[in-house]
N, C-alpha and C positions, 0 to 999 in steps of 0.2 A: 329280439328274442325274449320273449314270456313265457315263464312258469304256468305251464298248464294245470292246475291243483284241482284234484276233481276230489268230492267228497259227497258223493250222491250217495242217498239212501234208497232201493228201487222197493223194500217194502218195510212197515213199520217195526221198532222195534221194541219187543213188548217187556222186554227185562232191561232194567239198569246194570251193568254189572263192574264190576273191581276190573282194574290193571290185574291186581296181583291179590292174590289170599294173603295178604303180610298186613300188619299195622299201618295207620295212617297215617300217624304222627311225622310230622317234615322235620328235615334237621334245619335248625338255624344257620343260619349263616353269618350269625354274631362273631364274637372274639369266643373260644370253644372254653370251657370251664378249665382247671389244671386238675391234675391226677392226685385223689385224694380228697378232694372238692365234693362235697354231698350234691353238687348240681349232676343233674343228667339229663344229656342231649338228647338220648332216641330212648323210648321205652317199650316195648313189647305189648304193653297194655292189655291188662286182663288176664295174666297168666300166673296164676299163682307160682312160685320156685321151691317144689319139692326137694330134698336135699338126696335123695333116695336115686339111684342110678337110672334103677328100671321104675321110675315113678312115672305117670300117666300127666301130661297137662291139662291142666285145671281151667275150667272157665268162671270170673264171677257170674257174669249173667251172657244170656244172649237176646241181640236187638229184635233179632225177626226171625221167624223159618216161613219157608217158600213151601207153599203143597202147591203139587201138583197131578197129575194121572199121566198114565202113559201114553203115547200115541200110538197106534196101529197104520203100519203103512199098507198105502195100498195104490199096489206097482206106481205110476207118475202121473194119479191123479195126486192133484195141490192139495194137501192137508186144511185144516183150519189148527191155527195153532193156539192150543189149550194151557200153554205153561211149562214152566220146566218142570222134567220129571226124568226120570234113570231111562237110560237104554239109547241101544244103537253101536256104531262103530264111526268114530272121525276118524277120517282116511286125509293120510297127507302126503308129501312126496319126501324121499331121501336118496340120494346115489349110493351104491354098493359099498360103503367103506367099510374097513376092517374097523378101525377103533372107534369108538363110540364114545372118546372123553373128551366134553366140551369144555374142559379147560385147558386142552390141548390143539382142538381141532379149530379149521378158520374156516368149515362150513357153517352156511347160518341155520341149515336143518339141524344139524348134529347139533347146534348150542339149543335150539330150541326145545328136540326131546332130553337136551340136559335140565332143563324149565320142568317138564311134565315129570321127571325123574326125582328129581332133589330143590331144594328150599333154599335160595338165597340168603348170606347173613343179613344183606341189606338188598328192596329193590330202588330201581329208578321209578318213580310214576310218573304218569302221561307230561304232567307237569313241569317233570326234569327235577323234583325234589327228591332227598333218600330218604325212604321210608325205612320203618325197620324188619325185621322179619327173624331169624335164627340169633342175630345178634343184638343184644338190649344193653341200654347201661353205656354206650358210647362215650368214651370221654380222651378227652386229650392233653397235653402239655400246656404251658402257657404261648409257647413259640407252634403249635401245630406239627413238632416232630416226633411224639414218644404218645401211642394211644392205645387205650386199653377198652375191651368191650368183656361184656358176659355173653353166654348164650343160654337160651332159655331152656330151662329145666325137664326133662321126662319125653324128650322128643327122642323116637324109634326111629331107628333106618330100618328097610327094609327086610332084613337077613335077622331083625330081632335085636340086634347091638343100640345102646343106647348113646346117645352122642354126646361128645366130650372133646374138651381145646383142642385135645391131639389131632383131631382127626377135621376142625379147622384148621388148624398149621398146616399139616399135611397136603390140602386142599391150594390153599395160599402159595405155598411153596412150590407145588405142582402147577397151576397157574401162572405163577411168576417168571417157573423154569424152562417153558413152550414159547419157545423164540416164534412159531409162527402162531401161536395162541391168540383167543382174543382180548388175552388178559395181561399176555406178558410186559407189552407198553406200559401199562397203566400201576403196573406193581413195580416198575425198573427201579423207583424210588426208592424201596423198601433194602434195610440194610441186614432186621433182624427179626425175625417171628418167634413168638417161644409161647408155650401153655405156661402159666402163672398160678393155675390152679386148676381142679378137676373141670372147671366151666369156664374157664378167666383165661384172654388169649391179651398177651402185647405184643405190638407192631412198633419197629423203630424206625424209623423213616433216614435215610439219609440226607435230604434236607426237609426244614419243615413244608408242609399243606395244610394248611387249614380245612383243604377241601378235600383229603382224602377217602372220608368216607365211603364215597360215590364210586372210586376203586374194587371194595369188599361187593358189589354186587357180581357174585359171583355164587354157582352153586358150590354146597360145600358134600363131601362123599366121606367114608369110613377110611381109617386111616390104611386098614387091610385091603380097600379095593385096588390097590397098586400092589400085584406078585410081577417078579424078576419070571421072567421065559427065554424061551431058547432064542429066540429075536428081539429081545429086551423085555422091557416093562408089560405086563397083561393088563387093561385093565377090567372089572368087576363093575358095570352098569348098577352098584345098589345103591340107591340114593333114601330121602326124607319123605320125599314128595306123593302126589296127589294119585300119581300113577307106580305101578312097578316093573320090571320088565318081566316078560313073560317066553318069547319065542323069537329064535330067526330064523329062517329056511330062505329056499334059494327066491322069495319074490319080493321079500320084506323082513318086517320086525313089525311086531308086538306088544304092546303096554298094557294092561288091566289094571284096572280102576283098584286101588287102594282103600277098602273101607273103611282100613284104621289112622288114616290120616290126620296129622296130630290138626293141622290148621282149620279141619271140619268141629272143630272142639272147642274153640278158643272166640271169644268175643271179637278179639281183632279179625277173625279171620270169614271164610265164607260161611259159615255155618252148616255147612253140610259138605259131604263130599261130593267130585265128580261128577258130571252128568250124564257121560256118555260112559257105557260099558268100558269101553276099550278105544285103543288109539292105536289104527296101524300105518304104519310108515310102510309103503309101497316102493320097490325099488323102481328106478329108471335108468338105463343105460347111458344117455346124458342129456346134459341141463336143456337140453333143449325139450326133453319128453316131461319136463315139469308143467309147460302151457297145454301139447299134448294132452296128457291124462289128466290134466282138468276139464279141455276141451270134449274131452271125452263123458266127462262124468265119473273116473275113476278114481277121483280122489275131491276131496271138498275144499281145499282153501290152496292156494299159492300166491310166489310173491314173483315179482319181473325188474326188470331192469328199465325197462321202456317206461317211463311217468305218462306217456301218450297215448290213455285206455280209452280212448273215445271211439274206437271198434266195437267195444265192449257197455256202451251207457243204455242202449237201444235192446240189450236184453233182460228179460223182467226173470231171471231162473239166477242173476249175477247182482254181487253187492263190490261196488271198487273204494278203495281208501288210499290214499298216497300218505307218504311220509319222508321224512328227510333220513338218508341212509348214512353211511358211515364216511363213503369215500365223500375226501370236498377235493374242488380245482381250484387252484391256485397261481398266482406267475410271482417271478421271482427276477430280482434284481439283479445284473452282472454287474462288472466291474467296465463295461465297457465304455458305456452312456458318460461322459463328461458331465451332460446337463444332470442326470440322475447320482451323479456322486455327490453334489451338493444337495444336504440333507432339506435345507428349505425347501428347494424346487422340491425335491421328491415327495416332501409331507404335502405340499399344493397339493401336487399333483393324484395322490393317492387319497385326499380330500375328496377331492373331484370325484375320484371314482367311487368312493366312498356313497358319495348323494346318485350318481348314475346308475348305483348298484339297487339303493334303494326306491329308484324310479320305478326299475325295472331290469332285474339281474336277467342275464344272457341266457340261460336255463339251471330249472333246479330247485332248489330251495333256497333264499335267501339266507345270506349270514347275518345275524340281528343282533351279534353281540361282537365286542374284540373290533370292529371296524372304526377308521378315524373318524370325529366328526366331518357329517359332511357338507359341501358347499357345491352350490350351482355354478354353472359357468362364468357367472358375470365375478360373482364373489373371487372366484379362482383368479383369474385374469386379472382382479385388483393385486392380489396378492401376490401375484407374480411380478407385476409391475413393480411393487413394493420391496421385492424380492435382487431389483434388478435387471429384469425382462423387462421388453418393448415388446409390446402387441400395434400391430400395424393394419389397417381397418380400409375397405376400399368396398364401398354402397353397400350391397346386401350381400357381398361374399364372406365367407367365412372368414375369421380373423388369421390371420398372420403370428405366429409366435418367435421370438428372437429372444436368442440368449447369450449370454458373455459366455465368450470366447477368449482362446490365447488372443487371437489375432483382432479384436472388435467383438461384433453382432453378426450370430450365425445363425439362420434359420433353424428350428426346434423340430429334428425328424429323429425316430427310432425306428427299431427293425424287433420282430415281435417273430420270436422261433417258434415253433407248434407242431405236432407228430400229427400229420394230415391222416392218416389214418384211422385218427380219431375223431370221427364226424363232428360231435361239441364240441371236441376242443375247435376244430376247423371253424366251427361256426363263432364261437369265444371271441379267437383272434379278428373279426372280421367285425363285431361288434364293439370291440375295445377300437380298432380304427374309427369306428365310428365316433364314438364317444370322444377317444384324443384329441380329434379334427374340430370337435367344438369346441377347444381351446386352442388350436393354431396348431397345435402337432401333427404332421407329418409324420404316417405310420409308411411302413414297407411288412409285407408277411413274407415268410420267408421257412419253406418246409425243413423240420429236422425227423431224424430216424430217434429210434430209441436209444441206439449207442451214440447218436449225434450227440444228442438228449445229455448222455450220463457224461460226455466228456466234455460240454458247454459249461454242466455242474464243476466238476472241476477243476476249471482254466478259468471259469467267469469271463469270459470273451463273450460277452453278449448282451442286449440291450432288455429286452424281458424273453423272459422262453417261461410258456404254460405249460403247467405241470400238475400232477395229481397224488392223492396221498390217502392212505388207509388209515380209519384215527379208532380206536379202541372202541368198544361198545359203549354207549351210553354218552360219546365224550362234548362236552357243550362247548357250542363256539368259542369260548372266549378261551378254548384249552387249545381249539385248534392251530397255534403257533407251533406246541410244542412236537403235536402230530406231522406240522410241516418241514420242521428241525430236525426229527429225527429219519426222515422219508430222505432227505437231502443227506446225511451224514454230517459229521463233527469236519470233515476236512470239504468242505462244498464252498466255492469262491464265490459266495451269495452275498449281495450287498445288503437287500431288503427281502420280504415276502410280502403278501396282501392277498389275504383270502376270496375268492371272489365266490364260490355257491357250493351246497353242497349236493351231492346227485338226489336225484328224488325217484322213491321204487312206487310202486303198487301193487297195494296188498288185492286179491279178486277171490270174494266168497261165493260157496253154493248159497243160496237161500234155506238151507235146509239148515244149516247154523244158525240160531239162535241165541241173542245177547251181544254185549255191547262189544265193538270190533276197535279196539286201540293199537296196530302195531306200531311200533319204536322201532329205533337199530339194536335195542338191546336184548327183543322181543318182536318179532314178526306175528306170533299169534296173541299177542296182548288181550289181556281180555276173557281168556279160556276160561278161569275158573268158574266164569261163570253162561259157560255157552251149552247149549241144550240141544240137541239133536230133534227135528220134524220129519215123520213119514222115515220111522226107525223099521219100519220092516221089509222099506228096500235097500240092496244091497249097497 
């Protein structure tokens, strides 16, 4: 099983453009300054700090402006493309939902037009570094539990209100508080939010991070956009951002382009606003009408589940991109494996898979960070010997593995549970036999259900059982433990975990976008700020 990773270009692309309209500057990953300390880890760069409420951000200089003219479409002859320039409608897809607050919601459309709506205090880039964006001045404790930021001065929300800690906090706090959010994981840490001053927010952490930065990327909204209703909370779609909301009726919703965009102002940012008029989210009845009305032409970008676009290479109107998504799979250690309760054997062994993984993972994305080093078969098999295993060898068959036992040397077999109705996983387990078998192990597969599944978790009667886990946006391998930890629960009879891939999507554009096409998990449309619409005068 190989990672199919296509990342074909099918025509060229004539603008460079930004992840994000925020600052570039990366956060270190040094020891962070202490609070009080003139050092500063992320800077906004370029924005002068008016002290005035409704003050206007300031640019020192700016790098470049892009001219360009507009295109005239005309019906589905191919354009020649002249540049970016204003006009058009990007059409994308959204299911019918009521609420529209991406810091609530765990669709990845709805987080997306939360992107086009409001302005991140921090983003992730393509990179996986945090950059800065609403929030500058970053700084922390000396232990990584107590961190303070500013945010940058004369930034407008849409409704005219000028933005202040409060309505960071606010944000944070609502975030934190959406058990099915995509934020709530990633904030669980956090003991205490409070505004410190009119622009000055602290965050208390209940243990330190060093790496919590990377948490704050999150859009941040008005503290008013949250009113109490007859069915609880309302929320108020007004965000910072690039776009505003404009419309919904019964076949979508509507954004329009923002001309007073604080981030088209600022030297860090894109230098100019939006390129397409408008952004409408088209509804769909369900997920399935997402390929649908792409297939159709009725909407320009979506993303799939299937990493397997090679249906799709052989048309010159499509542009496909994969990337690593949020779910990873995973197996997990029971209490039942004698041979696996001794931690030696189980580090071999998870060694081993460790370099097997990196040979060539069973599907998906590869995990490339958090993994034990790893070793080849032969190296394994010393080590196990070393360990106290007998490996027993006869011409060109596979090795024989033996392990201490109560009684002597007992042949080295497990049983490996898996929810067969889960095709990869079905294929996983059938791969990891593989893999076992070139050390001596003796696999058995062995179907479970999904309540099989939860009550294996709880007894640990079991020898590995594959399993899968949802991890926060943006969350980098080497966090992926905790996202496996908390998927399992606090009372889960689990011996070990071992990451083994994470799922991989694919993004598929019209060609009628133009600009650089980056999506992430944290961002499906990555890239937009600077994407320009072709043959804007058809529908």
């Amino acid at each position: 099983w190989k990672s199919a990773i296509v990342s074909t270009l099918l025509l060229p692309l004539l603008l460079g453009g930004m992840l994000a309209g925020c600052g570039s500057t990366a956060l270190s990953t040094g020891d962070p300054p202490s609070v009080g300390d003139a050092a500063t880890v992320l800077t906004s760069g370029g924005i002068a700090m008016p002290t005035d409420r409704n003050a206007t951000p300031q640019s020192e200089a700016s790098d470049s402006s892009i001219d360009g003219a507009p295109v005239a479409g005309l019906g589905e002859v191919l354009l020649e493309d002249a540049g970016p320039a204003p006009g058009g409608t990007l059409r994308l897809f959204l299911m019918p939902v009521e609420d529209l607050n991406p810091l609530a919601s765990s669709d990845p459309e709805v987080g997306d037009l939360g992107w086009f709506l409001s302005d991140p205090l921090v983003r992730i880039g393509a990179n996986g570094l945090v950059q800065p964006c609403l929030a500058t001045g970053i700084r922390s404790s000396q232990d990584g539990r107590l961190w303070d930021f500013s945010l940058v001065d004369g930034v407008r929300f849409h409704d005219g209100s000028g933005l202040e800690a409060a309505d960071a906090v606010a944000s944070i706090l609502h975030a934190a508080g959406a058990a099915d959010g995509p934020y709530a994981a990633g904030l669980a840490n956090v003991e205490k939010t409070e505004a410190i001053g009119r622009l000055k927010v602290r965050v208390i952490l209940k243990v330190p991070d060093p790496a919590f930065t990377r948490h704050l990327a999150l859009p941040v909204f008005p503290e008013s956009a949250w009113k109490a209703g007859s069915d609880g909370e309302v929320f108020n779609p007004v965000g910072t951002g690039a776009y505003r909301f404009a419309m919904r009726d019964a076949e979508g919703i509507t954004l329009e382009r923002a001309e007073d965009w604080w981030m088209a102002r600022t030297e860090k940012g894109s230098g100019h606003a939006a390129w397409p008029d408008r952004i409408r989210f088209v509804f769909g009845s369900t997920e399935a009408d997402r390929l649908i009305l792409f297939q159709q032409r009725r909407i320009d970008a979506t993303w799939s589940l299937d990493a397997d676009m090679s249906r799709f290479l052989n048309r010159n109107d499509i542009e496909v991109r994969t990337f690593a998504g949020n779910r990873a799979e995973f197996l997990a250690v029971g209490t039942k494996s004698v041979m696996l309760q001794r931690p030696e054997i189980r580090a071999i062994v998870f060694r081993y898979l460790s370099g097997c993984l990196a040979a060539g993972e069973p599907k998906g994305d590869r995990v490339k960070d958090g993994l034990p080093d790893p070793v080849d078969a032969q190296t394994a098999l010393q080590l196990l010997t070393e360990a106290g295993c007998r490996v027993q060898r006869k011409g060109d068959a596979p090795p024989v593995l033996q392990v201490p036992a109560t009684a002597g040397m007992r042949q080295a077999a497990l049983t490996i549970r898996y929810n067969a109705l889960n095709l990869d996983r079905l294929g996983t387990a059938e791969w990891l036999s593989a893999q076992l078998a070139g050390i001596g192990i003796s696999v058995f597969r062995q179907e479970a259900t999904v309540e099989d599944s939860k009550k294996l978790v709880a007894n640990g009667q079991f020898d590995i059982l594959l399993l899968g886990c949802e991890a926060a946006s943006g969350t980098p391998d080497r966090e992926l433990g905790n996202a496996m930890r908390t998927a399992l629960g606090s009372k889960a009879a689990v011996a070990d975990m071992l990451p083994l891939y994470r799922e991989r999507l694919a993004m598929l554009y019209s060609t009628r976008i133009r600009g650089e096409k980056l999506p992430t998990s944290v961002s499906l449309y990555g890239g937009w700020p600077e994407w320009y619409l072709i043959g804007t005068g058809t529908p």
